[in-house]
N, C-alpha and C positions, 0 to 999 in steps of 0.2 A: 043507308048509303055507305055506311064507315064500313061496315059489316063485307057488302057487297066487293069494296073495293079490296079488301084483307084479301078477300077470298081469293078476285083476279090478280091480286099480288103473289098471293102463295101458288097459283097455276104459273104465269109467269120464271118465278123462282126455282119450279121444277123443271120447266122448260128451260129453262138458260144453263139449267144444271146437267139439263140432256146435252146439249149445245158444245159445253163445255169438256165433258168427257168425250166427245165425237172428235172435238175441236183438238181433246190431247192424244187418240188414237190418231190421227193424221202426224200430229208433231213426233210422235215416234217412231212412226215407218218411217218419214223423210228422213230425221236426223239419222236413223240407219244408213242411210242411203246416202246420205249429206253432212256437208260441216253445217255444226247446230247455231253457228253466227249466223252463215248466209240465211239458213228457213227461217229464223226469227227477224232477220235485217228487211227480207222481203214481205212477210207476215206485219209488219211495222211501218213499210213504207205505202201498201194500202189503208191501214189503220191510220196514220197522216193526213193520207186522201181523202179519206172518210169522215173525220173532226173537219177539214177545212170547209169540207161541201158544207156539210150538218152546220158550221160555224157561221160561213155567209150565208145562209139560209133563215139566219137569227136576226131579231132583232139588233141593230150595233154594228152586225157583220164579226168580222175577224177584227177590229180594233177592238170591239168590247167584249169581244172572246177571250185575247191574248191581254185583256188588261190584269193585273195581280197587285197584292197590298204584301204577298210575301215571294218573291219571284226565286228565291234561295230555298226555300220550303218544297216551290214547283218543280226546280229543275232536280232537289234531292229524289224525292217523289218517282219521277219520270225514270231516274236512274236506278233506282228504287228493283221496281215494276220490269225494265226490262232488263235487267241483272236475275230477278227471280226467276221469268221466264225458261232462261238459259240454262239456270240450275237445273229447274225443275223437266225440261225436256231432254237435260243431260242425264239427270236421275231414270226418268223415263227408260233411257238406252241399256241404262246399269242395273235397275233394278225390276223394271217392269210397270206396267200403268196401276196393278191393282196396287202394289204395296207401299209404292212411291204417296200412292193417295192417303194411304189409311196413314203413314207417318205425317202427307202433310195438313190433317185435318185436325192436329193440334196445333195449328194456327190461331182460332179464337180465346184457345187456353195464355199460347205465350201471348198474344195482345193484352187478356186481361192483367198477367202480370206483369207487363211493362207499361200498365196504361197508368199507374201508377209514378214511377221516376219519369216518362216519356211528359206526359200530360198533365201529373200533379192530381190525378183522382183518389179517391179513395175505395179502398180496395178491402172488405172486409174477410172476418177468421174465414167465412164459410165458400167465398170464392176463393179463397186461397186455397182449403181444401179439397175443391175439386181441381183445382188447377196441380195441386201433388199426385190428386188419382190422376187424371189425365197423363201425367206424365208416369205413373205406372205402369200405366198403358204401354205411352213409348218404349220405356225399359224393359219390357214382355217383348214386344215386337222385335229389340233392338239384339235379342236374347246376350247380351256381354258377360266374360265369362262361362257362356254355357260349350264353348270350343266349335263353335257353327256362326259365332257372330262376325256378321258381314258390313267391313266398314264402308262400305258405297252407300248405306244408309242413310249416313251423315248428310247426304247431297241433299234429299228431298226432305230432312229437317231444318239444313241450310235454310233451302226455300223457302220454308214454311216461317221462318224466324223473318227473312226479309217481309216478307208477302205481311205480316203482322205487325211491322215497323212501318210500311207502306201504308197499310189501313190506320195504323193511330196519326201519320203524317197527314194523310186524307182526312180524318175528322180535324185537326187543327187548322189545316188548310179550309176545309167548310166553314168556319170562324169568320176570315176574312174573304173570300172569294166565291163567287157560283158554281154550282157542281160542272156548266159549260165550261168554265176556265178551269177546272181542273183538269174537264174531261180532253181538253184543246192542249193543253200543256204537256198529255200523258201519251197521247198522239205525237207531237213533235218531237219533243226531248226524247222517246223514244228511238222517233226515224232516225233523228240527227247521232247519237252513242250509236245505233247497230250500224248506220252508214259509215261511220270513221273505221268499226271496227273489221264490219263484215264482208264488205267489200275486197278484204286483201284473200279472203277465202273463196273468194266467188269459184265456181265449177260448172261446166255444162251439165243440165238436167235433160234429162230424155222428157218427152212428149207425155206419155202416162202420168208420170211427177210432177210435172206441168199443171194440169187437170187435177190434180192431190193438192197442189200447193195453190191453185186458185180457190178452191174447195174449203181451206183452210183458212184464207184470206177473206171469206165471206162468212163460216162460222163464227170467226174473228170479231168482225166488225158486228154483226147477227146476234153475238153472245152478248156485247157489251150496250147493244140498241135495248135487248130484250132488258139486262140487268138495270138499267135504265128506268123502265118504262113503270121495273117492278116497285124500285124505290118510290116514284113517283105515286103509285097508288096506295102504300103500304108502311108502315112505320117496317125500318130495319131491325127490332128487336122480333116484330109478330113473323117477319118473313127467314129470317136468319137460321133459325133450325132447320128449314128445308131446304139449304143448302149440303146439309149432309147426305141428300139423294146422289151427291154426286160420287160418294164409294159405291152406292149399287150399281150406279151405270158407268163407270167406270169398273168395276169387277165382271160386271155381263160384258162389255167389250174387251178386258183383258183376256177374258176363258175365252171367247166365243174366236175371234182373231189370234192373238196369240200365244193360246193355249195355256193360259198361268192360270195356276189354283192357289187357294189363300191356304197357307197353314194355319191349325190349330192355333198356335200363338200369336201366327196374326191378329187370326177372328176373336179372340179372346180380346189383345189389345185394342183393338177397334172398338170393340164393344163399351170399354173400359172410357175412352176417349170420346166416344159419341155421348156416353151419359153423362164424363163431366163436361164436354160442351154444352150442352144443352142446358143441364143447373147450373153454370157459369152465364149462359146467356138468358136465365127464367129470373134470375140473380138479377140482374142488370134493369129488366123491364119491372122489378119490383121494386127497387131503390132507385130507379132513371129518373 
């Protein structure tokens, strides 16, 4: 049964990874088209809607949803999360969906080294080693020095550095709270920051971008149901490597729509980055 269930975790996990890259190809026509507050402040305020329903649908309803043992954790969390967002569909505009990706898939590298001071783990010579390549990786892609280096880069390793501080907040917060209460808290805290903020950008959208942004609003929710469902049947170390499907399909929808191709040094770095991923997180389910 353990068996069976790995497997529909790891189907799952490539699914939500389709999901996801689908979900970032929409975020970056709009934000062309649009201020990247308002498609995230509207993309969030479905997402709200979505934890509320899902919430009183629960056992407890929305009191035992919204109850927390670290509510400062939550609301960092939430700010967290829809700060990265922003980055990274600002990156999006700047640099493009495939490249933006492959810079931010050292995400599980910077978590392993800061899970360390964040968390108080221990972090041995051999994941640190990979967490150096990995980041050779970056410095390949990042090419500095070589009179071609492009600092808009920075944006989607921004991201990549929140989105990593987000997930070690989220394991601390699974300490004390249910994955519903995180997942209800990252819904609100959400709506409520892109409301204050986004709202002063608001702009008429035509009818087509309308149909984009509903599209995106159910990916949305769609992505985080599915990534969900994956956890639930699957330990997150057996499922977490195939999370890196999401540079392929995100590079097939970066060429196939808007025409970008990976250079040399990217592909290189990626490459460089996926395999210390991967022994960073083989690492993890051998000492976990």
């Amino acid at each position: 049964m353990a068996q069976q269930n790995t497997r529909a975790g790891i189907w799952l996990m490539i699914i939500t990874t389709f999901i996801f890259a689908m979900q970032d190809g929409i975020s970056s026509h709009l934000a062309r088209e649009y201020n990247v507050f308002m498609v995230v402040m509207i993309r969030f305020w479905f997402f709200a809607a979505f934890v509320v329903v899902l919430a009183s649908r629960m056992g407890g309803g929305l009191r035992k949803a919204a109850a927390t043992q670290v509510p400062w954790i939550q609301l960092l969390r939430g700010v967290l999360l829809v700060s990265q967002i922003c980055v990274m569909i600002f990156g999006f505009t700047l640099l493009g969906l495939v490249e933006s990706h492959v810079v931010f898939a050292a995400y599980p590298l910077l978590a392993a080294a800061l899970s360390g001071p964040v968390l108080g783990e221990y972090v041995g010579w051999r994941r640190w080693a990979a967490i150096c390549v990995g980041f050779v990786g970056v410095v390949i892609i990042l090419q500095p020095g070589s009179g071609v280096f492009n600092p808009v880069a920075i944006v989607p390793l921004l991201g990549a550095l929140m989105f990593a501080v987000y997930g070690l907040l989220t394991r601390y917060a699974g300490g004390h709270d249910s994955a519903a209460t995180s997942f209800f808290w990252t819904g609100i805290v959400g709506a409520v920051v892109m409301s204050v903020i986004g709202i002063w950008f608001w702009e008429p959208m035509s009818a087509g971008n309308w149909a984009w942004m509903g599209l995106l609003c159910v990916t949305g929710a769609l992505g985080h149901f599915t990534l969900i469902k994956c956890y639930e049947l699957a330990e997150v170390s057996a499922v977490q490597p195939f999370a890196y499907f999401l540079l392929v399909f995100a590079a097939a929808r970066g060429g196939a729509v808007f025409n970008e191709t990976i250079r040399a040094n990217v592909a290189f770095g990626a490459g460089l980055i996926v395999m210390a991923g991967l022994f960073t997180l083989w690492r993890q389910r051998q000492t976990g």
